[in-house]
C-alpha angles and dihedrals in degrees: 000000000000146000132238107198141037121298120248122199118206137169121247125167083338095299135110125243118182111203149177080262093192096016102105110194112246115213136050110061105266090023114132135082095324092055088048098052089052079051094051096045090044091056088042089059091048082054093060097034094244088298098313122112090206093070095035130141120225091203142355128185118175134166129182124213129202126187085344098308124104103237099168119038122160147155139225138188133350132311089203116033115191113191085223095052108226105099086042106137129200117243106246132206083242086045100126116222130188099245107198118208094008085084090067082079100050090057088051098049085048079045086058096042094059088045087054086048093045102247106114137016128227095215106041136098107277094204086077084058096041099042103228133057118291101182138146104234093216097053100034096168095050125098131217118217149194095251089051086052090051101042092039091236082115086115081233120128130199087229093211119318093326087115085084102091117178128192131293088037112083129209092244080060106058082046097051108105085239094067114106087232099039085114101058096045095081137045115250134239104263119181100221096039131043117228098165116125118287092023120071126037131229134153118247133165092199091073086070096062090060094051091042076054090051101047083054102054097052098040093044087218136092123285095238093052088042087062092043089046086050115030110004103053102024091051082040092244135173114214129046142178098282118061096195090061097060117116111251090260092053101057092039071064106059122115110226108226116227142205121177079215118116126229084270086058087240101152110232097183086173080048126091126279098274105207112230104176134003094020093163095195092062088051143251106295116213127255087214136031106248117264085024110154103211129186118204109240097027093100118338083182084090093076093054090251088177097058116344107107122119117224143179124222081246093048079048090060102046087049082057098048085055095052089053106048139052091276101287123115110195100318083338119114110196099170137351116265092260092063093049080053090047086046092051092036106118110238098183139035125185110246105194082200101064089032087230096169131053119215120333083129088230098315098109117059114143131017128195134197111303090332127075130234132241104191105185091210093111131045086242093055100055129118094197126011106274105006113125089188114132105229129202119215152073135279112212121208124170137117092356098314116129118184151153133186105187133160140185102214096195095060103028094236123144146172129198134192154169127170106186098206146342131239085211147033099290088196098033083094087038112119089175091246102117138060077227132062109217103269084042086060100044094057090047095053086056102042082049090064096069090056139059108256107194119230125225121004123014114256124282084248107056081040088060105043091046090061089045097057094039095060115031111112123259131171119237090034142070114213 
């Protein structure tokens, strides 16, 4: 999501907000620079907790699009924060933050640029790209594709934490039988519900690896040079998947996430800022141990392929205004205007009749291939209250990062945000009810402000495509 005008800095609490200074918001009646500045001193005052450090925000970056154009950005907080005081540094928008599950789509639009090149297919075996067998053993005829990995209806699990693979050990191994977790890795044959691939959804970051291991294989090159080849440089972005091959100026720009949450995971909300990633004063951890022979597309999981990309608020909104568009990014093109449609393409649809989804209380109802889906057509899939829009995009949540990048392409509308860490417990208030947990909704509330949120039914148009994408046959899949 980008600007159109100068940035102007001003002070406000202490803190630093960066802003469209001269860009006034079209739209809703009484928009315009006096309702972004309520909105500004209203997320300001999230960032400070209403004046009480225990409900305090480390960081908060946010932008607003309309018709395509950012027309809102601001920051909040700091990315460093030093208990003394002297080495505490402002969030920027060109902070970068590690932004969790919002890489998932970086890897899928780079999925989608080696489709377009021929290189891969959405709807084969990926075992004939991984060579070795990648199947679940309940469901042996069955294949598992590209498009499954994408859309998390593989039938694979990330059985814990077990998702996380380091060298030496490659991928083939931790789905080799003889794995102590090989049973938990895959969804089982059940006589009343169907698990099988393609069938039953389920979200699993482990997916991810194996896509991180495909990119790989047909690229001959590492997944985290792959992402920078084919998003980072061509879109002219700082960040990356691997922190130690940032450029000096890139990691002096992280952003440390922060929890107050002890290592027992005991919340202390009186208590200090606790760093959980990205922490530059305790130094740049290698992606690889030194000396480490690694073979690309032996287990792209090692470069965090689910959730390890640094971004900037300014890289968020170009990855919005991807999402958004036919592929092209400013006089970019990142992919043709079929693959932003196959990326957009739903992939699964919860059937309550064959019980093809466990949990998500009504929040989950659709997934395409690579984004989620926010319908509007319940109360608990909703981005903002009363919008029926559906909504593209990705939540991120990890290590105190909270985060969405989503878009409504036929309107042109967008909202981005990162919160880098919480004072509190953000889901200690959470009934499950909701797409949002509570901060998540009261930035939002105040982001939707800024845009026209339609009232009653969604628009003939994203009716109309809906029913266009969810039907629309596919191999591999059943919609």
């Amino acid at each position: 999501m980008r600007k159109l005008s100068m940035v102007v800095t001003v002070l406000v609490g202490g803190l630093l907000i960066f802003a469209c200074g001269d860009v006034k918001t079209p739209g809703p009646e009484g928009s315009g620079l006096e309702v972004e500045d309520e909105v500004r001193a209203a997320l300001q005052d999230l960032t400070n907790g209403g004046g009480q450090s225990t409900r305090a925000l480390a960081g908060l970056a946010v932008a607003v699009m309309r018709q395509g154009e950012v027309t809102f950005e601001a920051t909040f907080g700091r990315a460093h924060i030093d208990p003394a005081g002297k080495n505490d540094c402002a969030l920027t928008p060109e902070s970068l933050m590690r932004v969790a599950s919002i890489s998932k789509m970086l890897s899928a639009i780079v999925v989608m640029q080696l489709v377009e090149e021929g290189a891969l297919e959405l709807d084969s075996d990926v075992s004939e790209v991984l060579g070795w067998e990648l199947c679940n053993p309940h469901f042996p005829d069955r294949a598992i594709t590209l498009r499954q990995l994408l859309s998390h209806t593989s039938s694979i699990r990330d059985a814990g934490e077990s998702y996380i693979i380091r060298y030496p050990r490659a991928l083939a191994e931790v789905f080799d039988p003889a794995d102590p977790d090989f049973d938990d890795r895959f969804q089982i044959d059940e006589e009343s519900v169907d698990r099988g691939p393609g069938a039953f959804f389920e979200y699993a970051n482990l997916n991810y690896g194996v896509v991180g291991t495909i990119l790989e294989k047909v690229t001959g090159v590492r997944f985290d040079e792959v992402m920078q080849q084919y998003f980072f440089v061509p879109l002219g972005l700082s960040g990356g998947f691997n922190v130690a091959a940032l450029s000096e100026p890139e990691q002096r720009s992280l952003a440390t996430l922060y929890r107050k949450r002890d290592q027992e995971e005991v919340w202390h909300p009186e208590g200090p800022w606790v760093a959980q990633v990205d922490d530059i004063a305790e130094g740049i951890p290698a992606a690889l141990p030194d000396g480490a022979d690694y073979r690309p597309g032996t287990n792209g999981a090692q470069f965090s392929p689910q959730g390890g990309a640094r971004l900037s608020l300014r890289g968020l909104e170009k990855l919005a205004k991807l999402l958004m568009s036919d592929g092209r990014v400013g006089d970019v093109r990142v992919l043709v205007p079929e693959s932003v449609m196959e990326l957009r393409r739903l992939a699964w649809r919860y059937d309550p009749a064959a019980a093809n989804i466990e949990g998500y209380d009504g929040t989950l109802h659709v997934y395409a291939t690579g984004p989620r889906v926010i319908t509007g057509t319940t109360e608990g899939d909703r981005l903002f209250a009363g919008d029926q829009r559906r909504w593209i995009g990705h939540f991120g949540e990890a290590y105190g990062l909270l985060a969405g990048v989503w878009v409504h392409p036929e309107s042109g509308d967008g909202v981005v945000f990162a919160v880098t860490g919480t004072a509190f417990d953000p889901y200690a208030l959470d009934d499950g009810r909701s797409v949002l947990v509570p901060i998540e909704a009261q930035i939002l509330q105040q982001l939707g402000s800024l845009l026209e949120v339609p009232e009653g039914q969604p628009s003939t148009k994203d009716s109309k495509e809906h029913e266009d994408l969810s039907t629309k046959d596919t191999k591999g899949h059943e919609e």
